[in-house]
C-alpha positions in Angstrom: 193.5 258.7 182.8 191.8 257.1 185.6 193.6 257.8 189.4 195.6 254.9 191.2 192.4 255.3 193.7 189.8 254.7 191.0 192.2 251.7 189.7 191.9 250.1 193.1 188.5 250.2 193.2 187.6 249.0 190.1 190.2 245.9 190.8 188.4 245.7 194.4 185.1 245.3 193.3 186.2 241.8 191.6 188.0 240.7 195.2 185.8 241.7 198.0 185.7 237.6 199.4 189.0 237.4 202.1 189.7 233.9 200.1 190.4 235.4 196.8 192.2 238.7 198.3 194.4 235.5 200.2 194.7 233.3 196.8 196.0 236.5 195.0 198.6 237.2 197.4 200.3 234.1 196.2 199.1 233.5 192.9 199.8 236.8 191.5 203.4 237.3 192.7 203.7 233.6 191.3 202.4 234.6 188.0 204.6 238.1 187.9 208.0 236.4 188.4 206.8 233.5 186.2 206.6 236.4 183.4 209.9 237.8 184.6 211.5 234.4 184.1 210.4 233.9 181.0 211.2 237.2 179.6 214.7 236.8 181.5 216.4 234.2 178.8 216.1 236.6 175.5 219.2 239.4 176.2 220.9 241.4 173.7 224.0 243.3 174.2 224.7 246.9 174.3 227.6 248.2 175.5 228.5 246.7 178.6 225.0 246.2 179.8 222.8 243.2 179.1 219.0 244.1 178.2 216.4 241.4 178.0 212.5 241.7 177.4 212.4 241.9 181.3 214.2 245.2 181.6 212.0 246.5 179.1 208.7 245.3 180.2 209.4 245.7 184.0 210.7 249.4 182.9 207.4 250.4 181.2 205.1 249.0 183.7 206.9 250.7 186.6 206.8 254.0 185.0 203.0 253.3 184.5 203.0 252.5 188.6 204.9 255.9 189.1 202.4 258.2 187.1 199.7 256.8 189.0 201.5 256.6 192.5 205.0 257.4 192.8 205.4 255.4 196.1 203.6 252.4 195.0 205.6 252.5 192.0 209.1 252.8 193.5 208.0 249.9 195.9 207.3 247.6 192.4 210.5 249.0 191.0 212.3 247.0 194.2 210.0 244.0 193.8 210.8 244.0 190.2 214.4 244.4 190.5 214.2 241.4 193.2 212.2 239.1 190.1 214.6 240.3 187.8 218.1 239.3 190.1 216.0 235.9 191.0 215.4 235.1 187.8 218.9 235.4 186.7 219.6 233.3 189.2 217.7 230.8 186.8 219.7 231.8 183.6 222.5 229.1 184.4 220.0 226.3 184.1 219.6 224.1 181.1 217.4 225.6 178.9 214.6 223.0 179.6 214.9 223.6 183.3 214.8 226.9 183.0 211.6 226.8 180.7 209.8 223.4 183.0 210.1 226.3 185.7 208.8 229.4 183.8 205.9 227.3 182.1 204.9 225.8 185.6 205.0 228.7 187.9 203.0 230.3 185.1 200.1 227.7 185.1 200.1 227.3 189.3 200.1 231.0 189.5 196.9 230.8 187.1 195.1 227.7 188.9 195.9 229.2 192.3 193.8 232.8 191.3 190.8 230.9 189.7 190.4 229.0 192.8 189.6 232.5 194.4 187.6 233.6 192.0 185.7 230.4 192.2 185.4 231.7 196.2 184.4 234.7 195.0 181.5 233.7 192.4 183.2 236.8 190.0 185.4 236.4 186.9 188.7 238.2 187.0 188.9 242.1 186.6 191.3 241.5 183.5 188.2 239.6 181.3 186.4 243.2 181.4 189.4 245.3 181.2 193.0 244.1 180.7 194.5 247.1 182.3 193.4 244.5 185.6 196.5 242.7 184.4 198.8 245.4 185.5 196.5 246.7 188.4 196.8 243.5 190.4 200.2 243.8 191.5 199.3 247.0 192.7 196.5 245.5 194.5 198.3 242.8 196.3 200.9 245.6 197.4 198.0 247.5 199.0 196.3 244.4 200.9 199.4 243.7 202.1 199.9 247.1 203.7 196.3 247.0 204.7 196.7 243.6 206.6 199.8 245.4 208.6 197.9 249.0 208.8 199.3 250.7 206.3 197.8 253.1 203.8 194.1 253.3 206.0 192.9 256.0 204.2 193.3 254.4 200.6 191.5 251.3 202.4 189.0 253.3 203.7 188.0 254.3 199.9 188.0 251.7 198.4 185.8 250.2 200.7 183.3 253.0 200.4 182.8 252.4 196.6 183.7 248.5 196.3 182.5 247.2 199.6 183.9 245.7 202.8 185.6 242.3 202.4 183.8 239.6 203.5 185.5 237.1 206.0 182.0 235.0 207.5 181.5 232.4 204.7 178.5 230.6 205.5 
């Protein structure tokens, strides 16, 4: 199995334009509570606990996060526990509310991360490996701790093997 460094890098060598890093910042958490939402509605009961395709999915991915970086991971549990109370927030809506919202945050989430790409001049990681669907949380965790100077070292190697980001755009 590849390293949580090695991910990174691999993602990062899609996103090296500041644009695209920007445009997945919002499109990306979009897109993640978008799936949480949808995966929200579908519950079965057992015991006194209520488990939907949410719990199930957000379970397995974080435990994928944790193997590959147990702080990283525990911060995605709390983000995914946060999509998972918001979208139950949602569950009292009428169904087509509920499912107008899903469907559209889905689709802006989408539009919002080609634009980068189109900034960018690269297709998405995910069209050459769909593990980049479950890496990109991951990577807008780590450019946000790198905008407010967290985690240098991790940003200083994925630099070395993806590149700098590129903020003159002429």
């Amino acid at each position: 199995m590849k390293t949580f460094t090695d991910y990174l890098i691999e993602y990062a060598k899609y996103h090296r334009d500041r644009r695209n890093i920007v445009t997945h910042m919002i499109g990306v958490p979009i897109i993640v509570f978008s799936v949480i939402l949808l995966l929200s509605r579908p519950s079965l009961e057992i015991g006194a606990a209520t488990v939907t395709p949410a719990h199930l999915v957000c379970l397995m991915t974080v435990i994928f996060y944790v193997r590959l970086n147990a702080m990283f991971g525990l911060y995605m549990a709390a983000l995914f526990a946060l999509g998972i109370y918001l979208a139950n927030v949602t569950l009292s809506l009428p169904l087509i509310f509920w499912l107008s919202i899903g469907l559209s945050l889905f689709f802006i989430g989408w539009v919002i991360q080609f634009i980068g790409h189109y900034y960018e001049g690269k297709k998405p990681a995910f069209m050459d490996d769909l593990i980049g669907l479950l890496i990109g949380p991951l990577f807008v965790l780590a450019e946000v701790f790198f905008t407010v100077g967290m985690y240098q070292q991790l940003q200083k190697d994925i630099e070395e093997k993806a590149g700098k980001v590129k903020f003159n755009y002429s």
